[in-house]
C-alpha positions in Angstrom: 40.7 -142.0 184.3 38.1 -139.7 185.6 40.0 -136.6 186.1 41.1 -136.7 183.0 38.1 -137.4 181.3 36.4 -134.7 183.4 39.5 -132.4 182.9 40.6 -131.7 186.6 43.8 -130.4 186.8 44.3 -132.0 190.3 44.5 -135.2 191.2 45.2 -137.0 194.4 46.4 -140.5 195.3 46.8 -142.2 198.3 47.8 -145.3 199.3 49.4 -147.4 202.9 51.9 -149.9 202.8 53.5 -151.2 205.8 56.7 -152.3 203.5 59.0 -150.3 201.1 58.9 -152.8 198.4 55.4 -152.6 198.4 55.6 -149.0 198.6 58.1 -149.1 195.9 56.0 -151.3 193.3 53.2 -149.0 194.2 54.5 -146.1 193.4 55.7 -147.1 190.6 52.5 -149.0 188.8 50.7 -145.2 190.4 53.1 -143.2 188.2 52.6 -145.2 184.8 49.0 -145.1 185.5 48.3 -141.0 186.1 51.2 -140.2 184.4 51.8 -136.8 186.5 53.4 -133.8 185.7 54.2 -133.1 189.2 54.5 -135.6 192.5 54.1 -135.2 196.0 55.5 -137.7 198.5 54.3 -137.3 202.0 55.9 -139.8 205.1 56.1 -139.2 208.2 58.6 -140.2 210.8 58.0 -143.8 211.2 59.0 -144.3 207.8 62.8 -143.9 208.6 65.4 -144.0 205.9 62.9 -146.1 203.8 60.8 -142.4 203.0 64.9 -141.5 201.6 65.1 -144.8 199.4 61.2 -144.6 198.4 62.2 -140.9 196.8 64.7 -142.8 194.4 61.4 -144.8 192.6 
């Protein structure tokens, strides 16, 4: 990837889903991509109890 080839120690990823299994398999494929030390999940209130569940992937 291009942080890492260009040795940035931050790297951010965003994506929009309007389900939480898409969300889900997102997240997922985005975390065996970057392979990250460290992850931030940000939702807001529309999300619901689906932000709770999406924190389990």
């Amino acid at each position: 990837m291009f942080a890492n080839k260009n040795l940035y120690t931050c790297q951010v990823v965003e994506y929009n889903t309007q389900s939480y299994e898409d969300a889900s398999k997102i997240a997922k494929n985005i975390k065996s991509l970057v392979q990250p030390h460290e992850v931030l999940l940000v939702v807001d209130a529309m999300t619901g109890q689906e932000a709770a569940n999406l924190t389990r992937t």
